[in-house]
Each structure stands twice: as structure tokens, then as C-alpha cells.
Steps between C-alpha positions, in 0.01 A plus 500: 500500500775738601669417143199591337472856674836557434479426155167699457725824640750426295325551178309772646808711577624427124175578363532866707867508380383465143227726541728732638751457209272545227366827664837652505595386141161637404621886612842459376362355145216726523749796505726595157705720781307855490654747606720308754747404181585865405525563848773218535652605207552865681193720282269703691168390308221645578250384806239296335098629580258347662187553618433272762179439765597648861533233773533767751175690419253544217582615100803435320876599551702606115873499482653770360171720531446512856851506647651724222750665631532261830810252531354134541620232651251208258466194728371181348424283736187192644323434837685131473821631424700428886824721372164781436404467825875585653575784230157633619596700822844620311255625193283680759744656673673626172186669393482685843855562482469713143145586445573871603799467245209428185569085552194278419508124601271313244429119552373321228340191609432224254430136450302554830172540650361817599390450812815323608719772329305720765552285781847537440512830512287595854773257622795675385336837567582612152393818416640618172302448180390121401408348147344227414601258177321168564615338218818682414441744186737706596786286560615463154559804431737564768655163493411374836596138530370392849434694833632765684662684244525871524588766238603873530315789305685864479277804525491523119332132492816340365636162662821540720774298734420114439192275542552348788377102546445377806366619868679878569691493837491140585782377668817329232348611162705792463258773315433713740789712369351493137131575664669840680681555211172473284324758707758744504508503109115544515524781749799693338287561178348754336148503379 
């Protein structure tokens, strides 16, 4: 009997393993590289728009329209996501940190649901501006491959610093230098 169980959990974790495999190859397949390429490949391409529901109140949020002018900090990110949840309190605190200085925070949440992306955020206490991008429309265009990944925009909408992949300010994967880095370059420009 105990065989059995252990068997039955067996092919249930490799079933969630697959599942879990085929969802990431989906984004990265999904994705031609977007923006994120010319970024790599040192351009400053523009941001690209969206106009995306608000999960932090009603109507609709547009990148560049709304936050012309503003350095962003674009943060895509999902309720199930653990390195999300520890980059959460470090995002938070960044937008307090710089909001006076014309910094928006924007989390983009996708392949999530709604009502769990809001969950998420009463328990972080989040506060700047949140998206929503169920199924991920936007993702292609900036050449998101998985979650977190966050992207700087200048105060004349064009990308700066380096995309960074991965949780921000989690202990041994060294980007918290590129994320600082990234929000300085976004800060120091013009509109």
C-alpha cells in the first residue's frame, strides 16, 4: 500500500514538474525578445504602451500616457511567484523612497487571477499603481520570459539600465546593484 502512495506522488510531482516546464517554455517561446533584446544589446527603445485594467482601483492604467514625464520602475510579476512575494517589501519601499523624486512603481501582474493578484497585494501593503494582464498580452512585446522581471523607463518613455530577471534584493543573486543602477538612470533624465 505504502508503494502504491509513493508511486501515486511520484507521478504527481512529475506531472506538476511538467506542467510547470511547459508553462515557462510557453513565455519564453511566446516571446520573440521585445524590447528586452535591444535593451541587452545596449539601445534605449522605446517603453512599449499599454493600456491595462487597474487592480488597485477602477478604469484603466496607459503607459506612456499617464506617467509621461514620470521615471518607472515596470514590475512584471504573479500572486504565485515566491521570489514576488520577497521583492515585494523592497519594491514598496523603493516607491516610498522616490515618489517625491517623480518615481512610479508599476506591477504588471499576469498569468494570474484577479482576486489572488489582490490578495497579494493587501498582504504586501503595496501601494503604488497595479495592472492586470491575465493572460499575458503584454509580455511579448517587452520580452518577458518568466516572473519577476523588472524594466526601467526614463522620463522621456525610453527603456534604460538592464532588465533585470529574477526577485530584486534577495539575498546571493547579485542585481540589486543593476536595480539601483536602473533607477538612477530613470531619475537622472530629462523629459
Amino acid at each position: 500500500m505504502a508503494r502504491a502512495q509513493l508511486l501515486a506522488q511520484a507521478v504527481a510531482v512529475a506531472g506538476v514538474v511538467a506542467l510547470l516546464g511547459l508553462l515557462v517554455w510557453k513565455v519564453a517561446a511566446g516571446s520573440d525578445g521585445g524590447v528586452a533584446s535591444e535593451l541587452a544589446q545596449g539601445k534605449a527603445p522605446p517603453a512599449p504602451a499599454f493600456t491595462l485594467d487597474r487592480l488597485d482601483g477602477p478604469g484603466t492604467l496607459t503607459l506612456p500616457d499617464e506617467l509621461r514625464g514620470k521615471a518607472v520602475v515596470v514590475n512584471f510579476w504573479a500572486s504565485w511567484c515566491v521570489p514576488c512575494r520577497d521583492e515585494a517589501p523592497f519594491l514598496q519601499a523603493t516607491y516610498e523612497r522616490y515618489r517625491d523624486d517623480g518615481l512610479v512603481v508599476v506591477g504588471v501582474d499576469f498569468n494570474d487571477f484577479r482576486e489572488d493578484a489582490k490578495r497579494f497585494a493587501e498582504r504586501f501593503g503595496i501601494s503604488y499603481p497595479l495592472v492586470y494582464d491575465g493572460r499575458g498580452k503584454t509580455i511579448g512585446k517587452w520580452g518577458v520570459r518568466g516572473v519577476p522581471e523588472t524594466f526601467f523607463v526614463d522620463r522621456s518613455g525610453r527603456l534604460v539600465g538592464e532588465r533585470i530577471s529574477g526577485g530584486v534584493d534577495i539575498e546571493g543573486n547579485g542585481n540589486l546593484e543593476a536595480f539601483e543602477r536602473g533607477v538612477a538612470l530613470a531619475l537622472a533624465s530629462s523629459p
